[in-house]
Structures are given as C-alpha cells and as structure tokens.
C-alpha positions in Angstrom: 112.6 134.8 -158.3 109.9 137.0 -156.5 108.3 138.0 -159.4 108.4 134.3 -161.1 106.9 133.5 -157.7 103.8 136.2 -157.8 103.1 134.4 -161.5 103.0 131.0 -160.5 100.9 131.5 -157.9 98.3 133.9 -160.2 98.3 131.2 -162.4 97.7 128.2 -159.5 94.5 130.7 -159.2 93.8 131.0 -162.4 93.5 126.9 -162.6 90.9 126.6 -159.8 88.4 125.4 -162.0 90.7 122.0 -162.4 89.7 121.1 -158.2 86.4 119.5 -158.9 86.7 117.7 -155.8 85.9 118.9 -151.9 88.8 119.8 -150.2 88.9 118.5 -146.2 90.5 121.6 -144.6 89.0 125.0 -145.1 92.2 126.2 -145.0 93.0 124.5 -148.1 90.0 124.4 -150.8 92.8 124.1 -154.0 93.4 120.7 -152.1 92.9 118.3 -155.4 95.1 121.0 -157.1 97.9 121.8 -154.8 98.3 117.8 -154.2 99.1 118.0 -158.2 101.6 120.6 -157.9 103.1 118.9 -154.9 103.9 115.7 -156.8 105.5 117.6 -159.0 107.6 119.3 -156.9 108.5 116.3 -154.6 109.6 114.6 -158.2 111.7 117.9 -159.5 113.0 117.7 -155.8 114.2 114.2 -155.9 115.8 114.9 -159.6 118.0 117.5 -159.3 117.2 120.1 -156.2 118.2 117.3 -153.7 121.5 116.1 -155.7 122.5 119.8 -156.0 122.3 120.9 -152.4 124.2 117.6 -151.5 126.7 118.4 -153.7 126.8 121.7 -152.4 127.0 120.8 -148.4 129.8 118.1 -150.0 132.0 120.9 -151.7 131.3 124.1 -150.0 133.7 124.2 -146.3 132.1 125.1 -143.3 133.3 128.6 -143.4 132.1 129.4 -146.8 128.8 127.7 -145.6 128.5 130.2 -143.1 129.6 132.8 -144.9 126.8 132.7 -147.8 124.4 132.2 -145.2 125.5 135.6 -143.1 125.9 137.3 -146.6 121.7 136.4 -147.2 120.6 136.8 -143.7 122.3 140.5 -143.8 120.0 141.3 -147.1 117.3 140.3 -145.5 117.8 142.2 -142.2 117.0 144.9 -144.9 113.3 143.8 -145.7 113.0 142.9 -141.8 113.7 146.3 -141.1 111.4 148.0 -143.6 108.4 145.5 -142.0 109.7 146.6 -138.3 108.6 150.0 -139.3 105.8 149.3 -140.9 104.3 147.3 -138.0 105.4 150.5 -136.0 107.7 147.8 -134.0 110.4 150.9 -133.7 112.7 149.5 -130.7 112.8 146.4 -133.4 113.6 148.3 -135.9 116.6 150.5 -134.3 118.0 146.6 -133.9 117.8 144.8 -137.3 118.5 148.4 -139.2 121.7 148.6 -136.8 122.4 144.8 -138.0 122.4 145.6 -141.3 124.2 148.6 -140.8 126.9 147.1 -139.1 127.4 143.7 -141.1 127.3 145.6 -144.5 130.0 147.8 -143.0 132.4 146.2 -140.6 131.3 142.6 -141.5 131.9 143.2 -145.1 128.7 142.9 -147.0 127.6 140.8 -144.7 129.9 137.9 -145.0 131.1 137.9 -141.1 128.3 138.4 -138.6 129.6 141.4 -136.2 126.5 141.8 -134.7 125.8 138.5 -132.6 125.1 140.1 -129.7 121.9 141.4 -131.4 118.7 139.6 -131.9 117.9 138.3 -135.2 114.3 138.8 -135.9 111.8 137.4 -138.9 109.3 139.9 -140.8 108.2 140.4 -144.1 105.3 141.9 -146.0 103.0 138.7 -145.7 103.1 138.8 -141.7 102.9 142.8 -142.1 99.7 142.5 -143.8 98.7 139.9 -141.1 99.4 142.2 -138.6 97.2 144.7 -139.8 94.4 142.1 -139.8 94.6 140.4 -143.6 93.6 137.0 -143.7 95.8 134.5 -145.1 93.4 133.6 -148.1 93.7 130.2 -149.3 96.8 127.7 -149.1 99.2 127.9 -152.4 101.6 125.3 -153.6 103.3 127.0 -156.0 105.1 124.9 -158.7 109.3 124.6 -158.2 108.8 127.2 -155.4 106.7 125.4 -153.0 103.8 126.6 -149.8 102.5 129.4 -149.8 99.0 131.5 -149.5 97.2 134.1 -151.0 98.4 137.0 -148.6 102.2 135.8 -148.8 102.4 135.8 -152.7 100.9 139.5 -152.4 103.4 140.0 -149.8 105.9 139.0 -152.0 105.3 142.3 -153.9 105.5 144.3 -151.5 109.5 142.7 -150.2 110.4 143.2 -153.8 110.7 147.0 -153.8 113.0 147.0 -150.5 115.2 143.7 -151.3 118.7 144.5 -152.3 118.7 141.3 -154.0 115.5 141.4 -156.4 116.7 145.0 -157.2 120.4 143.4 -158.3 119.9 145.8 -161.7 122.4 142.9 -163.5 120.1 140.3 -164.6 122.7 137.6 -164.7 124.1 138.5 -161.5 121.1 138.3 -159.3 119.4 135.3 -161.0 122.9 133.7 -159.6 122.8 134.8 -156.4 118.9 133.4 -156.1 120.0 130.2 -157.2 122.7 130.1 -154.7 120.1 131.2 -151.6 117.6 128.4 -153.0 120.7 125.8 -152.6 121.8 126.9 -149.2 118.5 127.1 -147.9 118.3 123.1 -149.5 121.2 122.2 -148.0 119.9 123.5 -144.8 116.9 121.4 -144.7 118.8 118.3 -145.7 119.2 117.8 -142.0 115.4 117.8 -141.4 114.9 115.1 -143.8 114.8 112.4 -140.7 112.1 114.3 -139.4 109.6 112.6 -141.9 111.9 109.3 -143.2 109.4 106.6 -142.3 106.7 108.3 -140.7 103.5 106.9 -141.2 101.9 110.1 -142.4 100.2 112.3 -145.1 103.3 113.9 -146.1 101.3 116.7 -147.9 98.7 117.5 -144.8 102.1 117.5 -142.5 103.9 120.3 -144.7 100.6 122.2 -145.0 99.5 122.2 -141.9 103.3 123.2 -140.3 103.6 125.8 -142.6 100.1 127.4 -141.8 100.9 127.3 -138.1 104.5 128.9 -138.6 102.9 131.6 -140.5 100.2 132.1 -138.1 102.8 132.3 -135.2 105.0 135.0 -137.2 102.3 137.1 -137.6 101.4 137.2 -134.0 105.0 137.1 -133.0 104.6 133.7 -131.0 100.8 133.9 -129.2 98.3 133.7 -131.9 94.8 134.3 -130.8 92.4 131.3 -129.6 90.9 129.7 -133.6 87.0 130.0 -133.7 86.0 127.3 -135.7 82.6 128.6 -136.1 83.7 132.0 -136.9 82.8 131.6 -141.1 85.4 134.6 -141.5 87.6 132.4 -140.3 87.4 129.4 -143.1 91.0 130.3 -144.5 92.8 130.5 -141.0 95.0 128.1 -140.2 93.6 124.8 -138.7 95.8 122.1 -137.8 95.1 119.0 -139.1 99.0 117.8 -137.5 101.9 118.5 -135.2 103.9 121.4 -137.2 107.5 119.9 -137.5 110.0 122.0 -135.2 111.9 124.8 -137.1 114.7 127.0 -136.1 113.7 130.7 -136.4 115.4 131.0 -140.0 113.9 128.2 -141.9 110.3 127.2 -142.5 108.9 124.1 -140.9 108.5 122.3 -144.9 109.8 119.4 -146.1 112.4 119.4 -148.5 110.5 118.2 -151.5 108.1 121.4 -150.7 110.8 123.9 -150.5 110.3 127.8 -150.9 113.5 129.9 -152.1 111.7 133.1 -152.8 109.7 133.6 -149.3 109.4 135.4 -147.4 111.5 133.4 -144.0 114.5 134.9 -143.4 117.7 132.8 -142.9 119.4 132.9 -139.5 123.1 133.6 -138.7 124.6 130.5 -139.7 127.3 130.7 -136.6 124.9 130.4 -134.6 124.0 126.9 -134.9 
C-alpha cells in the first residue's frame, strides 16, 4: 500500500493546475483540490469501508481484535526503532527494539503483547525528516488513503525499506495483510464517529487542521515551538484553523471518511484500552 500511496499523492501534485481558486490556509494551497478528493473518499467511505469494518468489529471476538492489533503494532515497533536511531533517540531505541524483540519471540509474532511494561512509542520517517528540520510541504488528501503532506508521502519511502510488512516478498500475502490493518484501524475509529455526528462544523477544515497539529506534535515529541505567522518560511506549517479532535497515541485524530491505512501512525497495544 506504501508505494500505491507515494503514487497517488505524486499524482494529487501532478493535478495542481485543477486548484484555480485561493486556498484560506497556507497550510493548505491544494484546498479546491483536496476538498475534491475528500468527497470522494467520504463517499467510497460510506459505500463500503464503513460496512466492512462494521462487519468486522461484528464478527471478529475481542481476543482476535486484540490480537491483530498486537500482531501490527509489533511490525511497526520495527520502523519505530529504525527512526529511534535515526533521530539518535538511543535510550528509545534500546526500548521499542527490545519490544519487538520480545513480542516476535516470546509473544509469538507479535500476537500477545509480553512487553506492557514498556512504553509504546510513535516514529516514522515523516517526523524523522521533521526532526532534522524538513518542512511539512503542502497538505495532501490522497485518494482512498486519506491526509497527508508532502514530507509524509516522502517519508513513506523511506518506512518501506525497514517494514516487515511492505517487504512481505508474497504479493498476495501482504496485499492481505494491508487490507486487514486498513480494516482494524476502521474499526478502530468507528468509536470516534460521535466525535463529529451533528457538529456544526467544516468537517474537511476539522480533519485537516487535527491532522496538521498531531503531526506537528509527533515531530516535536509533544512541545512544538511557538508558530510565527509572519515567518514566510513558515506558509506550509501547521496553523490551526480548529480544535484537533483528541486521539489516543496509536491512531490519528481523522475522521473516518478521511482515513489513512498506509501512514505512517503506529497502532497501539490493543490491551491496553
């Protein structure tokens, strides 16, 4: 899915001569063009992603439920390692490389959780590239796979050469097991839906702007520095337009018509919910 992700989001660039209009956040100058894309997401969403992950949190017992969401969370522990090193965050890394070490191991690929007493953290190449002072670039919706930016599609790249899953060398097999994480994580965010029911809001600005700031807080690992809004180096930082949407530490603060299976979030221990 990573790579299907990089390509829809080259071609959303390639396309930016379809947003004639003036977008109102800097942040966001494809505006006219990611509204488009939304739509059409929110639609696809409402046809068959939705039905599916109810289906799923229907069918699926608790224990499998957690058990397909230990199994991702310990693949990703993988990528989160590889960006603890690269962001020289070596005490970190000891950690999530001695969660993955242990849940592959004594927790069976990752199906039980043996390491709870361990602290789960979230890093991937996007917020690695933020960390070493990249801006964000401009907001992406990216068709079927949802928000994005410029800097997390290219960071996207870089999580493919470490993740156990996008190197699955049986085609079939790990096509599978991305549909399965893009379900759970669905199924997840079914509970969130009540969040937005009703609300008297710009659905669209709300998503956006919550998934700006919970990028912007990942990359400065919870105290993002003060926004200069006459800083012009600044125009594709994150300016919040909304209140973000509270989100556990696994999950990204979206709605579920927006959602985002490839990312670059990584899914918490389901246990410990």
């Amino acid at each position: 899915m990573k790579p299907i992700r990089i390509f829809l989001a080259l071609a959303t660039l390639a396309l930016t001569g379809c947003a004639s209009t003036q977008a109102n956040n800097p942040a966001d100058p494809l505006e006219p063009l990611n509204r488009g894309v939304y739509q059409f997401n929110d639609a696809l969403d409402k046809a068959v992603t939705k039905p599916v992950a109810q289906g799923y949190n229907k069918v699926m017992p608790e224990m499998g439920k957690a058990m397909v969401a230990n199994f991702f969370s310990n693949l990703d522990d993988a990528v989160v390692t590889a960006n603890d090193l690269l962001q020289f965050k070596l005490t970190q890394a000891a950690s999530d490389g001695s969660r993955f070490l242990f849940n592959s191991t004594f927790g069976v690929f990752g199906l039980f959780n043996v390491t709870s007493r361990l602290e789960k953290h979230n890093e991937d190449f996007g917020q690695t590239l933020g960390y070493w002072g990249v801006a964000s670039g401009p907001y992406l919706i990216v068709p079927i796979l949802g928000p994005s930016t410029v800097r997390d599609s290219i960071g996207d790249i870089g999580d493919s050469q470490v993740s156990l899953l996008a190197r699955t060398p049986h085609v079939r097999t790990r096509n599978q097991l991305y549909l399965l994480k893009a379900v759970k994580r669905r199924a997840q965010l079914l509970t969130q839906e009540s969040v937005l029911e009703g609300a008297m809001i710009d659905r669209y600005a709300f998503i956006r702007d919550a998934y700006l700031q919970r990028r912007q807080n990942l990359v400065y690992d919870g105290n993002p520095p003060h926004e200069d809004y006459d800083d012009e180096e600044s125009d594709f930082e994150y300016q919040p337009d909304a209140p973000a949407m509270p989100a556990s530490d696994a999950e990204p603060a979206v709605a579920p018509s927006a959602t985002d299976p490839a990312p670059s979030a990584q899914d918490h221990d389901a246990h410990k919910h």
